[in-house]
Biopython code that builds the backbone (N, CA, C, O; Angstrom):
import numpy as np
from Bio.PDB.StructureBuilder import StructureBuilder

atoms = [
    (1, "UNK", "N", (119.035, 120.723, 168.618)),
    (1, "UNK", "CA", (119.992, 120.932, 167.550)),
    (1, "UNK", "C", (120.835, 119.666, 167.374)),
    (1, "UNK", "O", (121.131, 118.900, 168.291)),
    (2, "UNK", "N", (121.169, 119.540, 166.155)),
    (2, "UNK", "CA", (122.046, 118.012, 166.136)),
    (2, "UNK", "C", (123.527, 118.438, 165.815)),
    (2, "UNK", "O", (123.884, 119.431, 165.181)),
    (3, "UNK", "N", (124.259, 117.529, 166.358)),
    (3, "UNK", "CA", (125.683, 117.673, 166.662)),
    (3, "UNK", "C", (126.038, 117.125, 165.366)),
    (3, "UNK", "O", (125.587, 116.061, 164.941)),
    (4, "UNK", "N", (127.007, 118.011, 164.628)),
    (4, "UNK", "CA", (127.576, 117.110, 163.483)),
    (4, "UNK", "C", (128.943, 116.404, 163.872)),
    (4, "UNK", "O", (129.960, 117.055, 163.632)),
    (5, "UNK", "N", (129.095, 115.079, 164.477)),
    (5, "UNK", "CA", (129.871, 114.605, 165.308)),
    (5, "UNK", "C", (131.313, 114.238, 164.028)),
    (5, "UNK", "O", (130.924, 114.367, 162.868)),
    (6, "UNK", "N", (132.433, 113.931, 164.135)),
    (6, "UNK", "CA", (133.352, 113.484, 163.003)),
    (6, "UNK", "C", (133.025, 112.461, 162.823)),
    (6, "UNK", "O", (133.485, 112.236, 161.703)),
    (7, "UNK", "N", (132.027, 110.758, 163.441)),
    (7, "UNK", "CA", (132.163, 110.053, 162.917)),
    (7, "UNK", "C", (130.872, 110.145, 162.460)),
    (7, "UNK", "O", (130.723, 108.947, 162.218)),
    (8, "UNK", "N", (129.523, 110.787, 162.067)),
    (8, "UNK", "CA", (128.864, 111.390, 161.056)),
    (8, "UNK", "C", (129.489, 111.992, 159.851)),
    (8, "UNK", "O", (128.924, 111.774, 158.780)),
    (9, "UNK", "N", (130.612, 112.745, 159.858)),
    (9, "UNK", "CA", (131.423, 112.998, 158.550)),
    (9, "UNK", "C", (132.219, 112.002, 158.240)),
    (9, "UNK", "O", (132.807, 112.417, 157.242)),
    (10, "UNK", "N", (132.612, 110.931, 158.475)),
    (10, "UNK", "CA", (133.355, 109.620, 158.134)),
    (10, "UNK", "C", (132.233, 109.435, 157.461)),
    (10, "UNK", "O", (132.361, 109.745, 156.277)),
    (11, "UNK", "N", (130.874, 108.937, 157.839)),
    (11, "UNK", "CA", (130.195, 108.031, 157.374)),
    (11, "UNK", "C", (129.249, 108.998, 156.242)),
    (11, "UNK", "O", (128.473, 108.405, 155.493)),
    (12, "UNK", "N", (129.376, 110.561, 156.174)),
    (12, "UNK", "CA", (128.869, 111.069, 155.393)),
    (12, "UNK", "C", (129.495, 112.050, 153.826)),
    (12, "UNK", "O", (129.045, 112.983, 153.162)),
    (13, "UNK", "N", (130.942, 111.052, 153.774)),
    (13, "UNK", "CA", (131.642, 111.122, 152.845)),
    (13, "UNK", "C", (130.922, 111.577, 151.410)),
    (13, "UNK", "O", (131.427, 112.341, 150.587)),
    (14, "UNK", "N", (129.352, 110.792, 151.284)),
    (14, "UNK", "CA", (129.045, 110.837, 150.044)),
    (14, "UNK", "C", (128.307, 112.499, 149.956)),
    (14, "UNK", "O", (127.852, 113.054, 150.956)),
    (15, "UNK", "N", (128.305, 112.949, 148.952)),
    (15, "UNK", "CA", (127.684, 114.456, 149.067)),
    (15, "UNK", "C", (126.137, 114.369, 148.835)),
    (15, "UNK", "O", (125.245, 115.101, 149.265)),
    (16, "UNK", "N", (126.091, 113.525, 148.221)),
    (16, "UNK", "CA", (124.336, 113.280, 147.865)),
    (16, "UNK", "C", (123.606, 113.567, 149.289)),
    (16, "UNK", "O", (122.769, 114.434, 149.540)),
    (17, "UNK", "N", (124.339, 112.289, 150.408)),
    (17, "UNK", "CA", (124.292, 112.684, 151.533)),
    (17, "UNK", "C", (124.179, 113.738, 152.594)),
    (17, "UNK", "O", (123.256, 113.888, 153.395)),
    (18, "UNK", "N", (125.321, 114.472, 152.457)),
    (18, "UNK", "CA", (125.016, 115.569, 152.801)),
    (18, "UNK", "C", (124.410, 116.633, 152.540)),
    (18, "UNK", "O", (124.165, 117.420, 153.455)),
    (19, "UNK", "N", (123.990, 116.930, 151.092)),
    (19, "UNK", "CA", (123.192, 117.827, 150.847)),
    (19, "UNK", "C", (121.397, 117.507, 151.062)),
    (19, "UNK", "O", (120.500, 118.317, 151.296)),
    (20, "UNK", "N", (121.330, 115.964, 150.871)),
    (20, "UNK", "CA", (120.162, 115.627, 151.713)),
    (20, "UNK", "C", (120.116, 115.983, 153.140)),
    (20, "UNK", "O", (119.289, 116.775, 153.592)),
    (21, "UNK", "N", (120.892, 115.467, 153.751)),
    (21, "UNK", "CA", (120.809, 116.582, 155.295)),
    (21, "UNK", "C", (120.745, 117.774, 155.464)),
    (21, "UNK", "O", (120.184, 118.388, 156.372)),
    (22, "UNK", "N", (121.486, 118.261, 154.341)),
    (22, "UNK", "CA", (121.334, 119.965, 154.510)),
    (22, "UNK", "C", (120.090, 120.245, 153.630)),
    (22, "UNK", "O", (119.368, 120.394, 154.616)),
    (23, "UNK", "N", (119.402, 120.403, 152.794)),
    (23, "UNK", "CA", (118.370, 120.212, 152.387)),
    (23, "UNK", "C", (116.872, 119.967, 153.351)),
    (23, "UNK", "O", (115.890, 120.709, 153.353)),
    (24, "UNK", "N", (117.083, 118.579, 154.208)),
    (24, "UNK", "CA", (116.291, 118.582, 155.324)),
    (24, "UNK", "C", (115.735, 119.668, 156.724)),
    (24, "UNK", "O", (114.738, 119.922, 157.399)),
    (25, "UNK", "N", (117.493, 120.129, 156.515)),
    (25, "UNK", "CA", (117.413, 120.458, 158.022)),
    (25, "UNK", "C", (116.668, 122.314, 157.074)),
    (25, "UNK", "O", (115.965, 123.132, 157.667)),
    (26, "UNK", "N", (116.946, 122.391, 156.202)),
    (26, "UNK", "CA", (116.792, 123.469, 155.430)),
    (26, "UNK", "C", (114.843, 123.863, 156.037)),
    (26, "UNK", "O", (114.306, 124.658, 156.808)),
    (27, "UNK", "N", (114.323, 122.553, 154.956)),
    (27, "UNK", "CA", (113.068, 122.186, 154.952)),
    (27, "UNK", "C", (112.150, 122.334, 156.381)),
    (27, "UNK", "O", (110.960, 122.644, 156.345)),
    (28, "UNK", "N", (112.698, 122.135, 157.317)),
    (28, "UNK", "CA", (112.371, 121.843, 158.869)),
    (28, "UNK", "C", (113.135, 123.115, 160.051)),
    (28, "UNK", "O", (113.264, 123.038, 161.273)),
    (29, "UNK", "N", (113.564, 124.319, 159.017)),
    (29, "UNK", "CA", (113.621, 125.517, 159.708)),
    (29, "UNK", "C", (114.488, 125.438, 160.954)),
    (29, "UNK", "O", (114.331, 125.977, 162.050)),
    (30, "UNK", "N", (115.837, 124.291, 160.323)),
    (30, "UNK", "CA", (116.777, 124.242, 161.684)),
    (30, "UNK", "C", (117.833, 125.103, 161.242)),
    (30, "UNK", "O", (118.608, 124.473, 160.523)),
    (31, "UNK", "N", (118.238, 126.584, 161.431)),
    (31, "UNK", "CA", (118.860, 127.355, 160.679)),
    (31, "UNK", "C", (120.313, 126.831, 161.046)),
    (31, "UNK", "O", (121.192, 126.609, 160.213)),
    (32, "UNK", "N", (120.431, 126.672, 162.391)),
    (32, "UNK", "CA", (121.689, 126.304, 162.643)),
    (32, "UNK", "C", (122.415, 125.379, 162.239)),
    (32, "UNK", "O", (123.512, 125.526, 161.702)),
    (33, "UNK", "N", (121.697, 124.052, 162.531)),
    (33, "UNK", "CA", (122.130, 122.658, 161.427)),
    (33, "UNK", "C", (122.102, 123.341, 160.127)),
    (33, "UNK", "O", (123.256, 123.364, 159.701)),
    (34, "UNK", "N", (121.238, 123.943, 159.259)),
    (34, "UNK", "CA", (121.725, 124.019, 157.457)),
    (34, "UNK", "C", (123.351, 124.913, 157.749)),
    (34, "UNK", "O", (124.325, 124.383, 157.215)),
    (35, "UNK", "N", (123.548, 125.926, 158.386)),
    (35, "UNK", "CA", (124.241, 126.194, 158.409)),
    (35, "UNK", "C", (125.484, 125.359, 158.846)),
    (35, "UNK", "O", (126.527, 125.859, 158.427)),
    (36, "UNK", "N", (125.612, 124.489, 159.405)),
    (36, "UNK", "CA", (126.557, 123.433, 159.752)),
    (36, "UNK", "C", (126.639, 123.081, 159.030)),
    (36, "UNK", "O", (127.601, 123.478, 158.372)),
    (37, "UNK", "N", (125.610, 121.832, 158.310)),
    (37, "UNK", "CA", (125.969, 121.287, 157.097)),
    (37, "UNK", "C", (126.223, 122.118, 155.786)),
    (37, "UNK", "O", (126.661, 121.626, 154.747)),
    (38, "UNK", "N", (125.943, 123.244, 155.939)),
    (38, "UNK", "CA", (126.258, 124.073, 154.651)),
    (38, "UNK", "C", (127.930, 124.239, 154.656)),
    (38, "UNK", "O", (128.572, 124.282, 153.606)),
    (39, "UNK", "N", (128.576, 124.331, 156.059)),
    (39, "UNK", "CA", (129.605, 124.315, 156.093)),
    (39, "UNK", "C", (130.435, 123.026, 155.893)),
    (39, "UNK", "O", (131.415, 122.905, 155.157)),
    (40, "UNK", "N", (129.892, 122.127, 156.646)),
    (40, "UNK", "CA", (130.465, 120.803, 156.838)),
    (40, "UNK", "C", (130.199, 120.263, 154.722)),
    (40, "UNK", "O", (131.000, 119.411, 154.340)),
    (41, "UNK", "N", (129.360, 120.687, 153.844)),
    (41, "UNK", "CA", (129.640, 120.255, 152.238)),
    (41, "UNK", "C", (130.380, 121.051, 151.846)),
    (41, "UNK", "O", (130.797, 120.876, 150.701)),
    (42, "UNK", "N", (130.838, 122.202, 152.577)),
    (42, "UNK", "CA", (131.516, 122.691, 151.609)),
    (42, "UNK", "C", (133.314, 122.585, 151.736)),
    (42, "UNK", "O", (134.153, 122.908, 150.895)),
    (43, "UNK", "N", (133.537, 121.904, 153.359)),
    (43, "UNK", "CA", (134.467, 121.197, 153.362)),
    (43, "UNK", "C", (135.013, 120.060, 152.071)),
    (43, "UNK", "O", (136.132, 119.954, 151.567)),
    (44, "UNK", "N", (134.062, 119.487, 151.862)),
    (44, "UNK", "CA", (133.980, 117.899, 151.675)),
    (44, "UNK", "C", (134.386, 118.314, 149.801)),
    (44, "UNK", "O", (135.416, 118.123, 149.154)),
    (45, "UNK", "N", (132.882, 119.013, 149.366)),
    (45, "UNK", "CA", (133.131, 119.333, 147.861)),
    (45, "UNK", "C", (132.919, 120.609, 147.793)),
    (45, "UNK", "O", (133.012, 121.101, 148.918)),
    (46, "UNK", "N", (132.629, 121.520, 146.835)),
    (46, "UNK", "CA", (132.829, 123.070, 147.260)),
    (46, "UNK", "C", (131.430, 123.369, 147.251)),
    (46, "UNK", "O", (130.973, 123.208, 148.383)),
    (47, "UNK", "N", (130.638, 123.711, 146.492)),
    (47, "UNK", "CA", (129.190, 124.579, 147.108)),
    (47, "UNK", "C", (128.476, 123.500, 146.721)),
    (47, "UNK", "O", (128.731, 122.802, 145.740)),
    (48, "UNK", "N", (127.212, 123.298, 147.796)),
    (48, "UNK", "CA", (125.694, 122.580, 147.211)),
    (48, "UNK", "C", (125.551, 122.830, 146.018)),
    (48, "UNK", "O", (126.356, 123.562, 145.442)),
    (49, "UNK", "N", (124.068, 122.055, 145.126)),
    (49, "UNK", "CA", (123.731, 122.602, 144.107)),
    (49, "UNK", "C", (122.591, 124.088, 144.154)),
    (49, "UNK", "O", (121.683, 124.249, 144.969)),
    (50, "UNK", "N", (123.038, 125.164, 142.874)),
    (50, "UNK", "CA", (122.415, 126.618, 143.150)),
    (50, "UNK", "C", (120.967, 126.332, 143.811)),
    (50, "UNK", "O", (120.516, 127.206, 144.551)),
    (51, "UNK", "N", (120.573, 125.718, 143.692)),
    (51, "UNK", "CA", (118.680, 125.250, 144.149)),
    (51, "UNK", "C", (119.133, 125.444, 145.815)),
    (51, "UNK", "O", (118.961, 126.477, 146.462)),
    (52, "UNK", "N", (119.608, 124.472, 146.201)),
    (52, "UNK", "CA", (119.878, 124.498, 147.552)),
    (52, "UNK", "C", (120.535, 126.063, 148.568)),
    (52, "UNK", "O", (120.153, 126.431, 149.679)),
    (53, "UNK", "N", (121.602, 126.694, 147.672)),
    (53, "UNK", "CA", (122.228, 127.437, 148.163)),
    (53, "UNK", "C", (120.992, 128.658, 148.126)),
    (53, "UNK", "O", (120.945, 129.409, 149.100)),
    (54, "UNK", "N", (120.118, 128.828, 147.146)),
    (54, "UNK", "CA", (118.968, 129.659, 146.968)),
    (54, "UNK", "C", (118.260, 129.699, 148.322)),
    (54, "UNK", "O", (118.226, 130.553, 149.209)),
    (55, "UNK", "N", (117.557, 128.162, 148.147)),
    (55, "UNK", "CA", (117.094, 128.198, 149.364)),
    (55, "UNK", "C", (117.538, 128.330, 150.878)),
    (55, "UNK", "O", (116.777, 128.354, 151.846)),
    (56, "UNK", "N", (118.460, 128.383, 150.888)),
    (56, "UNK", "CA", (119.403, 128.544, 152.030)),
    (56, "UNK", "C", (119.311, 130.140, 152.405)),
    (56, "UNK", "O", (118.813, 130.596, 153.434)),
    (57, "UNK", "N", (119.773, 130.714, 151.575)),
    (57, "UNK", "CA", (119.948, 132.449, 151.526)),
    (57, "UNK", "C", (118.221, 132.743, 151.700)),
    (57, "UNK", "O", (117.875, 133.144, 152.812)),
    (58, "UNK", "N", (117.466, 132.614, 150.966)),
    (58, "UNK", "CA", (116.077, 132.869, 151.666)),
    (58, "UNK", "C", (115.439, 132.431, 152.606)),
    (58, "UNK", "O", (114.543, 133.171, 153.012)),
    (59, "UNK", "N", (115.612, 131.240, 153.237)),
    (59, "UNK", "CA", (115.289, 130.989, 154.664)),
    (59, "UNK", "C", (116.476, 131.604, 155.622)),
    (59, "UNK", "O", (116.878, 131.110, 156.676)),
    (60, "UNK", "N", (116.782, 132.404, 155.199)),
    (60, "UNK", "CA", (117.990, 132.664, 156.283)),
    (60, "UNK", "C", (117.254, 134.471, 156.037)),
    (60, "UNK", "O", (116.982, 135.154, 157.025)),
    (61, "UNK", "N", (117.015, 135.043, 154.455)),
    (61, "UNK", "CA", (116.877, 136.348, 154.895)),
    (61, "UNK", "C", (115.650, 136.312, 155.614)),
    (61, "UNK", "O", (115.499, 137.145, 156.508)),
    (62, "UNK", "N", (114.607, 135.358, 155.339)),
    (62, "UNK", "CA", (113.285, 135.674, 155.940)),
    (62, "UNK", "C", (113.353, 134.886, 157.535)),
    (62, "UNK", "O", (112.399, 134.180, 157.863)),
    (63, "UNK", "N", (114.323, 135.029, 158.308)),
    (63, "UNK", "CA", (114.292, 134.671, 159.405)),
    (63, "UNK", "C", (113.773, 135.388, 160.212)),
    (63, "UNK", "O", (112.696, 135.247, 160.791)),
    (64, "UNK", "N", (114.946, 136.642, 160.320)),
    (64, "UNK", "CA", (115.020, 137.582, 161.380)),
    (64, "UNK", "C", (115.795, 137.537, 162.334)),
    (64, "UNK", "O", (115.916, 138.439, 163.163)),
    (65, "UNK", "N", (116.523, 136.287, 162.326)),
    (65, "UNK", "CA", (117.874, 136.337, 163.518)),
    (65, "UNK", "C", (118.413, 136.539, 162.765)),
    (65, "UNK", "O", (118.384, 136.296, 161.559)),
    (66, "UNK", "N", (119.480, 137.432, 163.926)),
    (66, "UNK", "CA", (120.020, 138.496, 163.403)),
    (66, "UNK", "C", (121.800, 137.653, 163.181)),
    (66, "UNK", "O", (122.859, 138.225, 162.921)),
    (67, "UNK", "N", (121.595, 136.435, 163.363)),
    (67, "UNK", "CA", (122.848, 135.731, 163.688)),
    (67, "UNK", "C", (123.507, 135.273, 162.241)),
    (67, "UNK", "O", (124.573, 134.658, 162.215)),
]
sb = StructureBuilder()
sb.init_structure("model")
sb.init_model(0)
sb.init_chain("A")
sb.init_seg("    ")
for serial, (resi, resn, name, xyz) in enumerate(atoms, 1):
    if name == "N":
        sb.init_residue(resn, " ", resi, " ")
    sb.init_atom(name, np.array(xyz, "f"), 0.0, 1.0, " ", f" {name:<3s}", serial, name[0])
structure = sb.get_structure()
């Protein structure tokens, strides 16, 4: 799992950025990281774009953790 450390959010100011990470980690079935970074963009600016947040909510219902 990757640590979203604060000086990763210094340097990931730009959102393009982060929603490419969250996007990735989306893509590569790391539920916990999208969920970090889902949190950590929505600090920064308020929600991803709907595409992303879609995909987010369906890799999350078709998981099965229950977390």
């Amino acid at each position: 799992m990757r640590e979203w450390s604060p000086r990763i959010l210094m340097q990931a100011r730009n959102p393009a950025i982060l929603a490419e990470e969250l996007e990735n980690a989306i893509n590569e079935q790391r539920l916990e990281d999208a969920l970090k970074g889902y949190e950590n963009y929505k600090q920064l600016e308020d929600f991803p774009r709907k595409s992303l947040v879609n995909k987010l909510i369906s890799v999350l219902a078709y998981a099965g953790d229950l977390k």
